[in-house]
BABA-14491 format. One record per residue: x, y, z of N, C-alpha, C in turn; residue in one letter. Coordinates in steps of 0.2 Angstrom, whole numbers, padded with zeros to 4 digits, always signed. Last residue first. Layout:
BEGIN
XYZXYZXYZa...
This chain:
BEGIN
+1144+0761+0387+1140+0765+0391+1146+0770+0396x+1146+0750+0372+1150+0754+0378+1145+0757+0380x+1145+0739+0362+1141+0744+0364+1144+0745+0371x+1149+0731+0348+1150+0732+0355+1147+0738+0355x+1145+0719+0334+1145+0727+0338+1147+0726+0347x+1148+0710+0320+1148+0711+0329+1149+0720+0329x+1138+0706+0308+1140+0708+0310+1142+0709+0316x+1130+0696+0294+1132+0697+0301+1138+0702+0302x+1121+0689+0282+1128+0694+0283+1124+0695+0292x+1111+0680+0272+1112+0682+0279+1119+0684+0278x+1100+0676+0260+1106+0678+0260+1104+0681+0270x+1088+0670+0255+1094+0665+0255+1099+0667+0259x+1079+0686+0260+1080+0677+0256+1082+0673+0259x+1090+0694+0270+1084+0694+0265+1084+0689+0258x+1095+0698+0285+1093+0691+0283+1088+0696+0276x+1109+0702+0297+1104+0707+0290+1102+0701+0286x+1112+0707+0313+1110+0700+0306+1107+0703+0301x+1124+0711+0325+1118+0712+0317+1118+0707+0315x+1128+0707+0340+1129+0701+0332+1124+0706+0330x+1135+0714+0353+1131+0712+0350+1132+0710+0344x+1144+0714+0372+1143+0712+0363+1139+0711+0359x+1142+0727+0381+1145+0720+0381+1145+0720+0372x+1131+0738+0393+1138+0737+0386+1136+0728+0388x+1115+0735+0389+1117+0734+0394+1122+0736+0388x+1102+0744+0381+1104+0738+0382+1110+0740+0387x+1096+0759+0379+1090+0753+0382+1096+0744+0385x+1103+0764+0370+1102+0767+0378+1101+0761+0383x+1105+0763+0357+1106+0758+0362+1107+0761+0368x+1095+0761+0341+1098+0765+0349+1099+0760+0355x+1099+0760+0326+1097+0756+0333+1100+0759+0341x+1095+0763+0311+1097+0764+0314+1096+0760+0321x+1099+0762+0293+1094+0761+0298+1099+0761+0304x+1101+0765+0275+1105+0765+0280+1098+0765+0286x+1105+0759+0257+1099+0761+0264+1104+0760+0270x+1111+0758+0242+1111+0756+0250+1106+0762+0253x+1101+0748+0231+1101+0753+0233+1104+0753+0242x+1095+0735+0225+1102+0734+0226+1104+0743+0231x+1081+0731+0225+1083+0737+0222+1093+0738+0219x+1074+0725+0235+1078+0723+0228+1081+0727+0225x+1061+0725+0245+1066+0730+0243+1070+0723+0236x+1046+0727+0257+1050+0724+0250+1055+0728+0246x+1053+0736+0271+1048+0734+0267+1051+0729+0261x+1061+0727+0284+1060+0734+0279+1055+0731+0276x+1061+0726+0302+1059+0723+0294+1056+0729+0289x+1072+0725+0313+1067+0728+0310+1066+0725+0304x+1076+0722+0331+1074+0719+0325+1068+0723+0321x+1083+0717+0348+1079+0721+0343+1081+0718+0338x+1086+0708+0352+1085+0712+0357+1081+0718+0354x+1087+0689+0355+1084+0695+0352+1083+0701+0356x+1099+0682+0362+1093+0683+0363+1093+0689+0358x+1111+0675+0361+1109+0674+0356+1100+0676+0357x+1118+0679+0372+1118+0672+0372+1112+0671+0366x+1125+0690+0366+1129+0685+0366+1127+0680+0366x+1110+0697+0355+1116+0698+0361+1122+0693+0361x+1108+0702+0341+1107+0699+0346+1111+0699+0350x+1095+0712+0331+1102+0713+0334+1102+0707+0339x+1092+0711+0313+1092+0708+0319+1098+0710+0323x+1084+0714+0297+1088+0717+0303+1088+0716+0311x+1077+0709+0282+1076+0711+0290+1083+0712+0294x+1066+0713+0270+1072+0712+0274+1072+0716+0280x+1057+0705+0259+1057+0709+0264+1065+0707+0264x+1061+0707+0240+1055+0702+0247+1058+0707+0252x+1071+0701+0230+1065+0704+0231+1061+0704+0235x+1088+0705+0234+1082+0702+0236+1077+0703+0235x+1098+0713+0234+1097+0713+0228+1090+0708+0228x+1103+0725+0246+1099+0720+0245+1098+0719+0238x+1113+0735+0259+1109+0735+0252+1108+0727+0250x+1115+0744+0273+1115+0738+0269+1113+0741+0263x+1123+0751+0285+1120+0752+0280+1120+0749+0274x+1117+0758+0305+1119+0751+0297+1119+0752+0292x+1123+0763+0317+1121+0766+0310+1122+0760+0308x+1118+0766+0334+1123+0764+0331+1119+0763+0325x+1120+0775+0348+1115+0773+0343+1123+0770+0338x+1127+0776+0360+1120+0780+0361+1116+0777+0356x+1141+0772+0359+1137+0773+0366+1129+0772+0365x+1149+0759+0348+1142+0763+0349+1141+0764+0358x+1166+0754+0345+1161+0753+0350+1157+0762+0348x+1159+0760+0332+1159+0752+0333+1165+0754+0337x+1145+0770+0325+1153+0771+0328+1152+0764+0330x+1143+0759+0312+1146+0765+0315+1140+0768+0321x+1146+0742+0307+1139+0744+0312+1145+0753+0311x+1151+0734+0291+1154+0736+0298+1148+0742+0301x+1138+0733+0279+1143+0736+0279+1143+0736+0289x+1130+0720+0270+1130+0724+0278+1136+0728+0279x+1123+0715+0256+1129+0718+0259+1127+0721+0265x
């Protein structure tokens, strides 16, 4: 589960909050439009189903449009973000 990015459009930082029933890592990708990695985190081994919340500051990136990917296994959920300045 990826639940919608908050605040969506994001200034400053923008909040995830997933849950996973996978037992293994999970990971967390932001990419741009043309599909470049801009960020990315890997949680520890999780399964739990527990939601978790993580964060990604977006000072650092230009506005326009970004895709979350929240990959653990098999399983990949997606999301768009836009990021304003």
């Amino acid at each position: 589960m990826l639940d919608p990015p908050m605040p969506n459009p994001a200034r400053e930082h923008a909040w995830f909050r997933f849950a996973a029933k996978h037992q293994g890592k999970v990971t967390r990708c932001v990419y741009d439009v043309q599909g470049r990695l801009v960020n990315q985190v890997v949680e520890l081994p999780r399964g739990d189903g527990i939601i978790r919340t993580t964060s990604w500051v977006t000072a650092d990136v230009q506005s326009g449009v970004y895709f979350v990917v929240l990959r653990a296994g098999e399983m990949q959920k997606s999301q768009k973000l836009i990021v304003t300045k």
